[in-house]
N, C-alpha and C positions, 0 to 999 in steps of 0.2 A: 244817905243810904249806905254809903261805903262804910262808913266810921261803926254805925248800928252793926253791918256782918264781920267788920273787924271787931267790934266791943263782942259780939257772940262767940266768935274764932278763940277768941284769950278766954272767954267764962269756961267754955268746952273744955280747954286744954290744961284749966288750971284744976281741974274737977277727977278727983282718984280713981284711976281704971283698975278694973278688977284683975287681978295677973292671972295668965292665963294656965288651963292644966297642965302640968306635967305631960310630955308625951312627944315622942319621934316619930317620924313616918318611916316607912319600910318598907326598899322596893321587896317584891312577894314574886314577881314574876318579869322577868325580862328579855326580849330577843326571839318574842311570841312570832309565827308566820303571819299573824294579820291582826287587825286592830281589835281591840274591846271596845262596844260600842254602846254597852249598859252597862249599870250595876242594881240589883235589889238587893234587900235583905230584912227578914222580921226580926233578927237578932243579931249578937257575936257572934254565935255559934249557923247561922243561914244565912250565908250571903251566894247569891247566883251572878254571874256577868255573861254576855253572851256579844257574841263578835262576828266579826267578817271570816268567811270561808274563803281559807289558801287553798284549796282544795280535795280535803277531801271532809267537807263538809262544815257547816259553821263551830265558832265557838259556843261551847254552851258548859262552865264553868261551877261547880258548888263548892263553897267552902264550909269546913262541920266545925271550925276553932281548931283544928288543929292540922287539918291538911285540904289543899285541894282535889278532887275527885274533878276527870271532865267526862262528860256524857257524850254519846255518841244521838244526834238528833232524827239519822232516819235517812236524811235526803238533802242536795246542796244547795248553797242559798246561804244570802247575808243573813243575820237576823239585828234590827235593830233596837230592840225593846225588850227589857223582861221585868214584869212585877206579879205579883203572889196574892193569894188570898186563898186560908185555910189548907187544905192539901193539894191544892194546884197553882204552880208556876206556869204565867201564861210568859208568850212568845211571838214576837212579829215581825217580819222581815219583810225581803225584795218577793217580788210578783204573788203577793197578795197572803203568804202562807203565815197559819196561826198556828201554832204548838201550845198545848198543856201537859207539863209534866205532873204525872201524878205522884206525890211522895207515898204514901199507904203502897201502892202497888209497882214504882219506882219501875213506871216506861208513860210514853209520850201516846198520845194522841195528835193528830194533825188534820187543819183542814186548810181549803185555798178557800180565799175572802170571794164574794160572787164575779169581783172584779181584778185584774192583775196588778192594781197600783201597788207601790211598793209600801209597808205599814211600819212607821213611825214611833206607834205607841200603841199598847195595850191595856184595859184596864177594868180589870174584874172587881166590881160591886159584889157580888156575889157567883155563883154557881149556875144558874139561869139569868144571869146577865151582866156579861160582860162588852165592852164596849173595843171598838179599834178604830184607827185611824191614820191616814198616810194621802199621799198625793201621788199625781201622775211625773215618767221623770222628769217631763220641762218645769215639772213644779209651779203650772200653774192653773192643776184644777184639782180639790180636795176629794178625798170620799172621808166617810163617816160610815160604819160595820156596825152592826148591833147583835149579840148572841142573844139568845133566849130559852138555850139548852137541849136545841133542837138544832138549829138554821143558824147560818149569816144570814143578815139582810137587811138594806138599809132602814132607818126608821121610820116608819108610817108619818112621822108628822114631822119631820126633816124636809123644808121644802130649801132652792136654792138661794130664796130673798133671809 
């Protein structure tokens, strides 16, 4: 067995790797008051990150390709998730709160989830439905959020088994 994953180890190693693209990283931003704690983006030119609030409210970050713009969110609170779909950036942080940024009309909407657990992740299918998700802080009981372009509210067929 040994010889077989040593005889694999040298076939791999002997086998042309593609080189990789040209390309440097580049710190963009440094020396922030509090952490980035997402990053989206539908392009070069639309990337969002949104972060911890040093206080006076979370991060909430866009990039257009050539500069960063930051947003002011409303109200305080971490936020740990941001992902997109058509002209709304959604958002989700500590005690339950959801934000969509509208780009067409460039201001936020906000709602708190039916419950305070803190949210994790966001995730818009569409416009009447989008999805969230996060736990309690001992971190040891989920929720699941369902939008439907109306309400939160958990799923009708979301049972605990």
């Amino acid at each position: 067995m040994r010889r077989a994953a040593f005889a694999c180890l040298i076939s791999l190693s002997a086998c042309p790797h593609p080189s990789p693209e040209e390309g440097t990283w580049e710190i963009v931003e440094k020396g922030l008051p509090g952490a980035l704690m997402s990053v989206w983006g539908s392009s070069p030119e639309d990337v969002w990150v949104v972060g911890a609030d040093a206080g006076d409210g979370p991060a909430v970050k866009h990039w257009n390709g050539a500069t960063w713009t930051e947003l002011d969110a409303g109200s305080p609170g971490h936020l740990w998730w941001v992902s997109g779909r058509g002209d709304g950036v959604w958002m989700a942080g500590d005690g339950g709160r959801i934000l969509r940024y509208d780009r067409e009309d460039m201001s936020f909407e906000s709602w708190t989830a039916p419950s305070p657990e803190r949210l994790y992740g966001v995730f818009p299918l569409a416009e009447d439905d989008v999805w969230a998700c996060g736990s309690n802080e001992q971190n040891t009981a989920g929720v699941i959020w369902r939008y439907d372009g109306a309400a939160w509210a958990a799923p009708a067929d979301l049972t605990p088994s």
